[in-house]
Structures are given as structure tokens and as C-alpha cells.
C-alpha positions in Angstrom: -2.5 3.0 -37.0 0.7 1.6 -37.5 1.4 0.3 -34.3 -2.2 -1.4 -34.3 -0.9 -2.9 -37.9 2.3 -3.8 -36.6 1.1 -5.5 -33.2 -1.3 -7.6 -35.6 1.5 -8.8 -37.7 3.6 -9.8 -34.9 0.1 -12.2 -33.8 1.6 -14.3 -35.8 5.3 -13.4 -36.2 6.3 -12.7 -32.8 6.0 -16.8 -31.5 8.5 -17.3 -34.1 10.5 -14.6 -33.1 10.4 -16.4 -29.9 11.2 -19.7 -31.0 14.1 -19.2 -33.4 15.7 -17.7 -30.4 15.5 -21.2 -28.2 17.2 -23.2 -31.4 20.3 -20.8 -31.8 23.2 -21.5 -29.3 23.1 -19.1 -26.6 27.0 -19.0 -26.7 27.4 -18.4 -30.7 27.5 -14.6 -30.8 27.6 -14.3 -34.9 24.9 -16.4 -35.9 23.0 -14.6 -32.8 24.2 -11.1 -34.3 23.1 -12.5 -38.1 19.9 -13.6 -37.0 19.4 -10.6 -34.9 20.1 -8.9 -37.8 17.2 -10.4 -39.9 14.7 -10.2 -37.4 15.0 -6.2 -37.5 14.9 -5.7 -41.5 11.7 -7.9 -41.1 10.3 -5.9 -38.6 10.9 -2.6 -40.6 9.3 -3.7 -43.8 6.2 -4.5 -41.8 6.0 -0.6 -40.5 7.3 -0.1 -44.8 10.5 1.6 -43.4 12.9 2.3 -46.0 16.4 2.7 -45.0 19.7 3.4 -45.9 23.4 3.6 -44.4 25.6 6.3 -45.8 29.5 6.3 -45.6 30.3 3.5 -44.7 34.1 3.5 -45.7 34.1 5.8 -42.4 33.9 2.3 -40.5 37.1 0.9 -39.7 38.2 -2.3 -41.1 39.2 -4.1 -38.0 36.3 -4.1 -34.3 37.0 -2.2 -31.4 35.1 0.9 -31.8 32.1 2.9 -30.1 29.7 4.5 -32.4 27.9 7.8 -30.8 24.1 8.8 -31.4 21.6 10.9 -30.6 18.2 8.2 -30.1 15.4 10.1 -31.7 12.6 6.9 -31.7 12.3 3.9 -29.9 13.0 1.8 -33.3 16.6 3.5 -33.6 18.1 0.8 -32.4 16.2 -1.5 -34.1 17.1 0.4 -37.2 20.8 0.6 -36.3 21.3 -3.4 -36.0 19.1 -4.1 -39.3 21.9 -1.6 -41.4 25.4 -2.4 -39.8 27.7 -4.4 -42.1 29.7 -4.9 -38.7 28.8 -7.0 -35.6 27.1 -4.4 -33.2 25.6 -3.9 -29.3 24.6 -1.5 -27.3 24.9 0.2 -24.2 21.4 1.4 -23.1 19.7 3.1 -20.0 18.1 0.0 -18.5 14.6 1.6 -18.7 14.6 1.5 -22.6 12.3 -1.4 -24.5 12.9 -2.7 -27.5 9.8 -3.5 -29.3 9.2 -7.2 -30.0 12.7 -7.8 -30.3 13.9 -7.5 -26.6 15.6 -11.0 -25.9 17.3 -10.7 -29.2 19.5 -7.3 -28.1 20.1 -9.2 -25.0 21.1 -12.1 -26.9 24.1 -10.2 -29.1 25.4 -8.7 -25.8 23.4 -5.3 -25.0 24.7 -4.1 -22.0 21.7 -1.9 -19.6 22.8 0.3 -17.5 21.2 2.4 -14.5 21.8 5.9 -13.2 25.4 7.0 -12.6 26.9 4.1 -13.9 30.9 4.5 -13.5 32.7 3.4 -16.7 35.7 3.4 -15.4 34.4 1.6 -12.3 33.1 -1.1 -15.2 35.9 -0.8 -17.2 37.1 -4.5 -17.3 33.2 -5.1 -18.2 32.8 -3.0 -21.3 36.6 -4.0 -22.1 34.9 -7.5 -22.3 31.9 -6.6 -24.1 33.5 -5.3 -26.9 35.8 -8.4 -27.1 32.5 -10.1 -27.7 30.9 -7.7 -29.5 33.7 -6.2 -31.8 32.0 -2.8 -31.8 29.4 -0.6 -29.8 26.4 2.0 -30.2 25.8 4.4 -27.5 23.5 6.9 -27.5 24.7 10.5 -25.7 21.7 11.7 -24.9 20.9 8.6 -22.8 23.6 8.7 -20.9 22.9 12.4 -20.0 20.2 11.3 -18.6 21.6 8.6 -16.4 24.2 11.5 -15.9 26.9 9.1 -17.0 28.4 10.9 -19.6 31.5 12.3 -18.0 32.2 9.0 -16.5 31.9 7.9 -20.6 34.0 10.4 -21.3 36.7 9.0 -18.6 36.3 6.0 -20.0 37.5 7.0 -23.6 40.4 8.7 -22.3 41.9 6.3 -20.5 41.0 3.0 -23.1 41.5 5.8 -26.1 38.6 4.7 -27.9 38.0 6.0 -31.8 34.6 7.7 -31.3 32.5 7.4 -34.7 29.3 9.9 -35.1 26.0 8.7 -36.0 23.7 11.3 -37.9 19.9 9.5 -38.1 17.9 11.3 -40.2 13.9 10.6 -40.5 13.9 8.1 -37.8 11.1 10.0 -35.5 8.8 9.2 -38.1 9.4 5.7 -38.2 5.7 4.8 -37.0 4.3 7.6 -38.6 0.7 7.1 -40.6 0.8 6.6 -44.5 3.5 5.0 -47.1 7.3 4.3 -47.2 9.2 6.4 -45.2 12.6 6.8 -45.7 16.1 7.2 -43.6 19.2 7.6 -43.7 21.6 7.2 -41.3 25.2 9.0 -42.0 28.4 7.7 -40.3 30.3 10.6 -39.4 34.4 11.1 -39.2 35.6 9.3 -36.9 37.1 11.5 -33.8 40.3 9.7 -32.8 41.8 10.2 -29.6 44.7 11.8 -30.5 42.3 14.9 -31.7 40.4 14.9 -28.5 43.1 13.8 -26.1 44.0 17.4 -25.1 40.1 18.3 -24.8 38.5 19.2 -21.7 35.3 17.2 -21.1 32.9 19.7 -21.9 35.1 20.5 -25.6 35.1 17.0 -25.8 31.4 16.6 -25.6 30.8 19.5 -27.8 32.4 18.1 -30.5 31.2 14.8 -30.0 27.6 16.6 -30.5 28.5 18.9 -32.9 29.7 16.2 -35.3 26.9 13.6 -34.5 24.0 17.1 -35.6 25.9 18.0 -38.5 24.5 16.5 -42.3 27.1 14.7 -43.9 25.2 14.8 -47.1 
């Protein structure tokens, strides 16, 4: 039912959606990220998501980091931008869709990426990205299944990325039937490399997991 609701809202949201998008300067990536931004809270009041972002003084003051997640629900991402006090993008499998707000994730930099994509191969790319973007999200269990995840894990040795855990909680019942629902989304320790320099890459990706499953509540 709440899909039908939502896709009768956007009737008569969505050309707007559309339109804001051909008056913003392509080039301008923080009024793209701020209006980005506002497009997704919109979106999630219409499906009555309440949400909230919990420890936040986990974020880093200055950009430069990659944020780790486990993507439960299509609308996660949507979710994600809509609650980051920090300019955000994403690194997704290239086969993921972005309800009704597609050309505004490409528009703050989202990076899609096929099967076996070699981040170390890229490196000079995502280097780039994040110069842009100031900070990432990337979900693991996406990247498992473009069986990219070691080639990740390369990748934060040898840049020695801060990894930061994201623990969504309610999310899969985003489009759920009935009232409010609400979720949380917990930012976990951040795992520096200096902690997981000395980890082999499956130690490295257990903890990754272990700390993006646990309840930081």
C-alpha cells in the first residue's frame, strides 16, 4: 500500500524533483549535496519514516572518511543522505536503483561499480571522489557480492583509510503498511588503521562486521 501511496505522491512531486535538478549548477557539489539532502527527508515523510542519527561525535571533524554498512532496504541510502550532517556519496553495485531520486545520487558524485571492480586498479578514481565528496558510504555486503571486498580491503591498506561502522536499525521496514515507523541509525567507533594494519583480510573483515552488527545503544 505504501508504495501505491508513495508513487501517487511523487505524480506530482517527482516533475519537480526533475526540474530543480536542471536549475542547480551541475559543477556546484554543496548546494547539489544540500539539495540532495532535502529531496530525501521529503521523500521519507511521504512513506511517515521517522528517523534518527545516533553518535554523531564518532564523525570526525575534518572529510576524508569511508563509512561501512550493511544495506538492509532499498531506501537505506536514501535514509543515509537525508541524516548526515557531513557531505556524503556512495559507492554502489551498478545494478542498485534509487527510488525516484536516481539523478540526484549521481548528481553528489555516487560512484557504480560492476563485478570485480579493482580498488586499487581505481585508486586515483576513488582518491578523486572523495576529494569531491569529502566522505563516503559503502555498503559490505554489496561489495561481497560483486566479490570486491578484498580488493576494498587492499584499498584501505594502502590509502589507510579510518573505516567508520554503520549500525541501521528498522530500516527493512521502511515501506512497511501502517503508521510512523521509526530508525535509528548508530555510527559506530571508528576502526583506524593503525588497529587493523596488522590484520589479515579475513580478521579485518570480521571486525569490520562485527562492529557494523553490534547495538551501540
Amino acid at each position: 500500500m505504501k508504495h501505491l501511496i508513495l508513487f501517487i505522491k511523487m505524480i506530482i512531486y517527482f516533475p519537480s524533483i526533475k526540474l530543480s535538478a536542471l536549475h542547480i549548477n551541475k559543477d556546484d557539489f554543496d548546494l547539489n549535496q544540500v539539495s540532495a539532502k532535502m529531496w530525501a527527508t521529503i521523500l521519507l515523510k511521504m512513506v511517515k519514516v521517522k528517523s534518527e542519527i545516533r553518535h554523531v561525535n564518532h564523525i570526525p571533524l575534518e572529510d576524508g572518511f569511508i563509512f561501512l554498512a550493511q544495506e538492509k532496504n532499498k531506501y537505506d541510502s536514501i535514509l543515509l543522505l537525508s541524516l548526515f550532517p557531513i557531505n556524503i556519496s556512495f559507492i554502489l553495485d551498478i545494478s542498485t536503483k534509487i527510488p525516484f531520486l536516481m539523478n540526484w545520487f549521481k548528481r553528489i558524485k555516487t560512484l557504480f561499480i560492476k563485478s570485480n571492480y579493482d580498488f586499487i586498479e581505481n585508486v586515483d578514481v576513488i582518491e578523486n571522489l572523495m576529494i569531491d565528496s569529502g566522505n563516503l558510504i559503502v555498503y559490505v555486503n554489496q561489495l561481497e557480492d560483486l566479490n570486491s571486498l578484498n580488493s576494498f580491503i587492499d584499498y584501505a591498506y594502502h590509502t589507510k583509510k579510518t573505516l567508520i561502522p554503520l549500525s541501521l536499525h528498522g530500516t527493512e521496514n521502511i515501506m512497511r503498511k501502517g503508521n510512523y515507523f521509526k530508525t535509528f541509525v548508530d555510527i559506530g567507533l571508528p576502526l583506524h588503521f593503525e588497529e587493523y594494519q596488522s590484520l589479515s583480510h579475513d580478521e579485518c573483515i570480521l571486525e569490520i562486521k562485527t562492529r557494523i552488527n553490534q547495538s551501540t545503544n
